[in-house]
C-alpha positions as CSV (number, residue, x, y, z in Angstrom):
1,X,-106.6,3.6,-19.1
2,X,-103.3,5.4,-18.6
3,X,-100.9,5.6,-22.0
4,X,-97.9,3.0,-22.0
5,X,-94.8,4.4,-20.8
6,X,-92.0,4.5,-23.6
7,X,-89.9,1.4,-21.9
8,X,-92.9,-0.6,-22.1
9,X,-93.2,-0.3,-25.5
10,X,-89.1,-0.4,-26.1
11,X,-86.9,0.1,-23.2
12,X,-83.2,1.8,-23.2
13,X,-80.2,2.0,-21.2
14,X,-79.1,4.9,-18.9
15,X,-82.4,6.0,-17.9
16,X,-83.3,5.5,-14.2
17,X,-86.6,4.3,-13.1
18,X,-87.5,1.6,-15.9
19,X,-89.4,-1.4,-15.5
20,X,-87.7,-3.3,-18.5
21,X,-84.3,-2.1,-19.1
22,X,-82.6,-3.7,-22.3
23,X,-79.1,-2.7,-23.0
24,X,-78.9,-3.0,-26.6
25,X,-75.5,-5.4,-28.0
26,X,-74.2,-3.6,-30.6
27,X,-72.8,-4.5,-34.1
28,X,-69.9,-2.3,-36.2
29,X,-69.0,-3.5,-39.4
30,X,-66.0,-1.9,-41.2
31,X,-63.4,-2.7,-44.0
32,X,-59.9,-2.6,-43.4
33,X,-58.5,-3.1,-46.8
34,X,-59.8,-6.2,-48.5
35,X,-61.4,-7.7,-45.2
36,X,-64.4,-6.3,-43.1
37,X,-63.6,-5.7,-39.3
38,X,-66.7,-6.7,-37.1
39,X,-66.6,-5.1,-33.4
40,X,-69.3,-5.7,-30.6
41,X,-70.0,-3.2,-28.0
42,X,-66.7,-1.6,-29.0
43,X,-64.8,-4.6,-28.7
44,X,-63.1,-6.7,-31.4
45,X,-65.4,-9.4,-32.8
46,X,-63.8,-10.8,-36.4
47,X,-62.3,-10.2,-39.5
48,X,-64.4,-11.3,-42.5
49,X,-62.8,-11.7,-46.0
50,X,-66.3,-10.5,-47.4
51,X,-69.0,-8.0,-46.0
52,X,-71.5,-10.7,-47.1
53,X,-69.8,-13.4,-44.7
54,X,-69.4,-10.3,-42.4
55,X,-73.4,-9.7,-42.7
56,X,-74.0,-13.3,-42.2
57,X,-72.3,-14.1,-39.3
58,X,-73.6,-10.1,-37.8
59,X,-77.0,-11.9,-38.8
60,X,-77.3,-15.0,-37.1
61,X,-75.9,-13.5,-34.1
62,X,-78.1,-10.9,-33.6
63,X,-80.8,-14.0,-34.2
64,X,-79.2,-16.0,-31.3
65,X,-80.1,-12.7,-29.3
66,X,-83.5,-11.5,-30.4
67,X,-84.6,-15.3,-29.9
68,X,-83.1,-15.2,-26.2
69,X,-85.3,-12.0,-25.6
70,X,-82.5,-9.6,-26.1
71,X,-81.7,-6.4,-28.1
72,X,-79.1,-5.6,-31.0
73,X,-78.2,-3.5,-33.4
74,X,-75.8,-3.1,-36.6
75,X,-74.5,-0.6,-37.7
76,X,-72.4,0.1,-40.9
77,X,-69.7,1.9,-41.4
């Protein structure tokens, strides 16, 4: 039996060729002053007067995705 191929076990943008290709939605969470700034994919998302409601929210959105068979990340700044 032939090894799995690496997008069959978690698949990436910008490479040709693969079966499964997920593009990732990604998370940025920042403070700006005494708020937290959320982007997605670059774009402006919210402003959170807490990074714990800034977490939360980040959280059950990237639920929402992962149960529709997508991919995210978060990443903290």
């Amino acid at each position: 039996m032939a090894a799995p191929r690496w997008d069959d076990i978690w698949p990436t943008a910008g490479e040709t060729g693969l079966k499964h290709q997920v593009v990732p939605v990604r998370f940025c969470i920042l403070p700006r002053g005494k708020s937290w700034q959320v982007s997605r994919n670059a774009a402006f998302w919210g402003v959170f007067q807490s990074r714990t409601e800034a977490d939360n929210s980040v959280r059950q959105a990237m639920l929402a995705i992962f149960t529709a068979g997508g991919a995210a990340q978060v990443r903290f700044t």
